[in-house]
C-alpha positions as CSV (number, residue, x, y, z in Angstrom):
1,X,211.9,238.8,92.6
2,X,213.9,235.5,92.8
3,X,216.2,234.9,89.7
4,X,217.2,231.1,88.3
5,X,220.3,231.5,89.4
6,X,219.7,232.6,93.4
7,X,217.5,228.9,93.4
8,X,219.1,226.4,95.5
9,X,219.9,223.2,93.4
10,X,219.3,220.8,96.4
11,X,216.3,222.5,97.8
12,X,214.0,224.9,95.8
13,X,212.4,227.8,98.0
14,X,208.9,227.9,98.4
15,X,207.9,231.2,99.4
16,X,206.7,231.3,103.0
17,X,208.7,229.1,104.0
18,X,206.3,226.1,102.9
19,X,207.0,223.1,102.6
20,X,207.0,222.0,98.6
21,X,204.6,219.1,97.6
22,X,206.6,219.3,94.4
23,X,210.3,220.5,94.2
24,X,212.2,220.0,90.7
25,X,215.9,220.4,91.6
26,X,218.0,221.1,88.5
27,X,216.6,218.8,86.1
28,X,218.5,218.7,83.0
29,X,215.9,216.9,79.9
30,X,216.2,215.6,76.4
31,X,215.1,214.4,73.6
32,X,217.4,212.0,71.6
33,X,220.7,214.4,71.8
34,X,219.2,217.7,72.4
35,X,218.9,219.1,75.2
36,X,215.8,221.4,76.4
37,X,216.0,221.7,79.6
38,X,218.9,223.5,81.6
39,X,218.9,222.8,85.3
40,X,215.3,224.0,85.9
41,X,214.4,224.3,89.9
42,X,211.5,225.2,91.5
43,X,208.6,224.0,94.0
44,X,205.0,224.5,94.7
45,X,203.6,224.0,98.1
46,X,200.5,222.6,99.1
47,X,197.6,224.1,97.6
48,X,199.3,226.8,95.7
49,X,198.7,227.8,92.1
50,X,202.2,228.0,90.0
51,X,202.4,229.4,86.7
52,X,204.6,228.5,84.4
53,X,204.9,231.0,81.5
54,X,207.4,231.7,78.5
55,X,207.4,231.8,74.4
56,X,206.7,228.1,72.1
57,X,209.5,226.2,72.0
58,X,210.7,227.5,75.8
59,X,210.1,224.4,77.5
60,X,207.1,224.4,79.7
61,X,205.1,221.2,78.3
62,X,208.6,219.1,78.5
63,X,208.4,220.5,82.1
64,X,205.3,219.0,82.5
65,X,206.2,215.6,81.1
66,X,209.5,215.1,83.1
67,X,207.3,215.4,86.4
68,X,204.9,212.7,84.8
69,X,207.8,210.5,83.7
70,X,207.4,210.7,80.2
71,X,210.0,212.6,79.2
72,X,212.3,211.8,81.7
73,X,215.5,213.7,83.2
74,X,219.0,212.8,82.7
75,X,219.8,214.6,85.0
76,X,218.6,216.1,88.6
77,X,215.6,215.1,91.0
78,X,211.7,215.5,91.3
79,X,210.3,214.7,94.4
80,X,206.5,214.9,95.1
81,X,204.9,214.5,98.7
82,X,208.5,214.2,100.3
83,X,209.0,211.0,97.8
84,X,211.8,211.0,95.0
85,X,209.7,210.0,91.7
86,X,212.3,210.7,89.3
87,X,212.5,207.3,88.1
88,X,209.1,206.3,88.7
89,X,207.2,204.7,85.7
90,X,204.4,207.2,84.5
91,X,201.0,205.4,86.1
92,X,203.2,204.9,89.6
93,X,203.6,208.4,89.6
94,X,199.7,209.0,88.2
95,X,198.3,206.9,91.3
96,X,200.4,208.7,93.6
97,X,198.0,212.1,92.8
98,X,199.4,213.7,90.1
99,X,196.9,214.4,87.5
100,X,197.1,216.0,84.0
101,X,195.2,218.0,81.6
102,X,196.9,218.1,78.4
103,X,196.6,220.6,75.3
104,X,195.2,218.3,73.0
105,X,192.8,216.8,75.7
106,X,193.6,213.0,74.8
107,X,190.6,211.6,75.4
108,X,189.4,208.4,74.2
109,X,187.6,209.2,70.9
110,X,185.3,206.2,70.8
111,X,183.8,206.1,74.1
112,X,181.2,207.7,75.7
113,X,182.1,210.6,78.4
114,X,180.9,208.7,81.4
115,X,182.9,206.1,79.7
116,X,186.2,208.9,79.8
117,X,185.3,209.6,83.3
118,X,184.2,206.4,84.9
119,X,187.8,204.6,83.8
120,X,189.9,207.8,85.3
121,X,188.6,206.8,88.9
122,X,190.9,205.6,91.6
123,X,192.6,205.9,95.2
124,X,195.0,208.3,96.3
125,X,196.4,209.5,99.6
126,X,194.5,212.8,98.7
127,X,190.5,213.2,98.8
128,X,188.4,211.6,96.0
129,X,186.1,213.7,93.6
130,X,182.7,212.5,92.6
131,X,181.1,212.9,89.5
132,X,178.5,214.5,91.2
133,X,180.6,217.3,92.3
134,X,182.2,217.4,88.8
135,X,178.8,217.9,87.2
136,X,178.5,220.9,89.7
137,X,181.6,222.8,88.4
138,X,180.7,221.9,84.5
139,X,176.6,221.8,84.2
140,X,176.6,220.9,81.1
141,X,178.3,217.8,81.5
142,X,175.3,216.0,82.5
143,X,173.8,216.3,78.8
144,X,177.0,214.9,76.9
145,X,177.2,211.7,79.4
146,X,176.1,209.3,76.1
147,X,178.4,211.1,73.6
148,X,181.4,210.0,72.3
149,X,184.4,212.1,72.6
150,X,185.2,212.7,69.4
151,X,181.7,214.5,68.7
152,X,182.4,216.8,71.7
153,X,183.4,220.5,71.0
154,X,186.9,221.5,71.9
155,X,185.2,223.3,75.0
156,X,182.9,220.5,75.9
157,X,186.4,218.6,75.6
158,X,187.9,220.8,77.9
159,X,185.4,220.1,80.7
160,X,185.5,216.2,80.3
161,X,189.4,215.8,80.5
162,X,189.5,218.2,83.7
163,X,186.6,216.5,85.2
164,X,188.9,213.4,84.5
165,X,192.0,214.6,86.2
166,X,189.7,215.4,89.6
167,X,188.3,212.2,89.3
168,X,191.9,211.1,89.6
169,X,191.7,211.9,93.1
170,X,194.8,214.4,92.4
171,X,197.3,216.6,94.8
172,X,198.4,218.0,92.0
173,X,197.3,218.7,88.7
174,X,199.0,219.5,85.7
175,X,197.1,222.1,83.1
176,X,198.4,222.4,79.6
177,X,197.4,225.4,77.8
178,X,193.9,225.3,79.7
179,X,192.4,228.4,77.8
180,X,193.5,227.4,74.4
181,X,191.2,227.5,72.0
182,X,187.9,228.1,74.6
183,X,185.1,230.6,74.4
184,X,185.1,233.5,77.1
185,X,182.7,231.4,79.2
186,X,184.6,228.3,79.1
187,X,187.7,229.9,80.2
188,X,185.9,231.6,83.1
189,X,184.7,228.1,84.4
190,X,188.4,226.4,84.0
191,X,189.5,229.4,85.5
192,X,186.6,229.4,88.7
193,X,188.0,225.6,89.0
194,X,191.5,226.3,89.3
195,X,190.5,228.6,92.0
196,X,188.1,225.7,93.5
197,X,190.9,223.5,93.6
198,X,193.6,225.9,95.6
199,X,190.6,226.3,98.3
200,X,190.3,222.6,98.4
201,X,193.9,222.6,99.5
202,X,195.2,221.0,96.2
203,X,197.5,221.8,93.7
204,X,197.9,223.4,90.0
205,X,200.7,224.2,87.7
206,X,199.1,226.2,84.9
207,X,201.2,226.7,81.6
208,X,199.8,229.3,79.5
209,X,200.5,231.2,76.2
210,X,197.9,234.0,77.4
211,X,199.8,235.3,80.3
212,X,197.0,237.2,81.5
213,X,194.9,234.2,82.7
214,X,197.7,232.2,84.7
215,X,198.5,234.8,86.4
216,X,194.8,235.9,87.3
217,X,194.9,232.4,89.7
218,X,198.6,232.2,90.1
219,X,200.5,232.4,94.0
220,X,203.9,232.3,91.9
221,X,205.0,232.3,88.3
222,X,208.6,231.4,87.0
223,X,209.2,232.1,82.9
224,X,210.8,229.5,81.0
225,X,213.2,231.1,78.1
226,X,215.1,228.1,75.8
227,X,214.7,225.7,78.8
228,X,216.0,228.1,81.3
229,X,214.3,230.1,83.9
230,X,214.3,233.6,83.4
231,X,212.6,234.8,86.3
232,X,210.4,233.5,89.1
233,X,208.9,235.2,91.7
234,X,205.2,236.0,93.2
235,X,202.8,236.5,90.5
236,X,201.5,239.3,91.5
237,X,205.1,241.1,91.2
238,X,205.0,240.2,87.1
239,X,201.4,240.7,86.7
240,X,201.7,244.4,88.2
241,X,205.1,245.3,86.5
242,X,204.2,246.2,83.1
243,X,207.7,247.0,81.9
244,X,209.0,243.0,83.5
245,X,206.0,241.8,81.8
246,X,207.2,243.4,78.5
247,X,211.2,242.1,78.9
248,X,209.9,238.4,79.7
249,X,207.0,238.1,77.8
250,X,206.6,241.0,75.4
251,X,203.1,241.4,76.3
């Protein structure tokens, strides 16, 4: 187990000794005057699935929008494929492979989905998707092509805004609460894609109330508690130890 506190500020660990296509190194985020984030390090390598876990209110989705730029840090660095983005504006830092899935889905309501998906494509230094292959993961997408977003089910939802993120051609990409809301089934596909993308070599940070499904796919976790890490460490470690599990999470 690796506490907050043993993380180097300059240079998060990644654990075997990979190098990190993302390291956060003590960010410190607001909004207006208060503060939410409390010198929050940590890195994910390559390919590696990172869960980031903790109660409403701890901090995980501003996480998620100080990498993006959106919310961004006063203080401390992010650096993604060796490059300091920190300061980045939010599409520099999109186009550089950095893809996200958020929990409301924030798709365009009025268009069509092949609409959705055809305006997410472009270039990155990482491989491109086809909608071909996206089709393949989500079979059902094929038969919602001519609706409009906003007559999708939250499910159907689901598939479209992750089928736009790989379009994206991402490294990494960012999933918000991926299970919320979703029938058994649904969840099982976002999970089997999350599990497609680590063997494709690419990234995922997963944030998740329902601790059980990040850490089904997760290499590592880290728990956020009132925008301070708790605990991080491999996944396997909290998803074995019942009583950790119980002091973290209470679940």
């Amino acid at each position: 187990m690796t506490v907050a506190a043993a993380l180097p500020r300059s240079e998060p660990a990644v654990a075997g000794g990979a190098e990190a296509l993302l390291a956060c190194e003590g960010i410190h985020t607001f909004y207006g005057e208060t503060q939410v984030l409390f010198d929050v390090s940590f890195a994910v390598a390559p390919g590696a699935v990172f869960a980031l876990l903790g109660p409403n209110g701890a901090g995980k989705t501003t996480t998620l929008r100080s990498i993006l730029g959106l919310t961004r840090p006063k203080r401390g660095r992010i650096r993604f494929g060796g490059a300091d983005v920190t300061h980045w504006p939010t599409h520099r830092i999109a186009r550089a492979g950095i893809a996200w899935v958020p929990d409301d889905r924030r798709l365009c309501p009025t268009l069509t989905v092949a609409k959705n998906l055809s305006i997410a494509q472009k270039r990155t230094r990482f491989r491109p998707w086809s909608l071909k292959e996206t089709c393949e993961i989500f079979s059902a997408l094929d038969h919602l092509m001519h609706r409009e977003a906003e007559n999708l089910s939250g499910g159907e939802m689901q598939m479209v805004a992750i089928s736009r993120a790989l379009l994206g051609a991402p490294g990494l990409v960012l999933l918000d609460e991926p299970s919320q809301g979703l029938a058994p089934k649904i969840v099982a596909d976002v999970l089997a894609t999350i599990r497609r993308l680590k063997d494709e070599g690419i990234a995922a940070i997963v944030v998740e109330q329902n601790a059980d499904v990040a850490l089904s796919v997760a290499d590592h976790a880290a728990v956020l508690d009132r925008g301070r890490i708790a605990w991080s460490g491999p996944a396997a470690e909290l998803r074995d130890d019942r009583a950790l599990r119980r002091k973290l999470l209470g679940a």
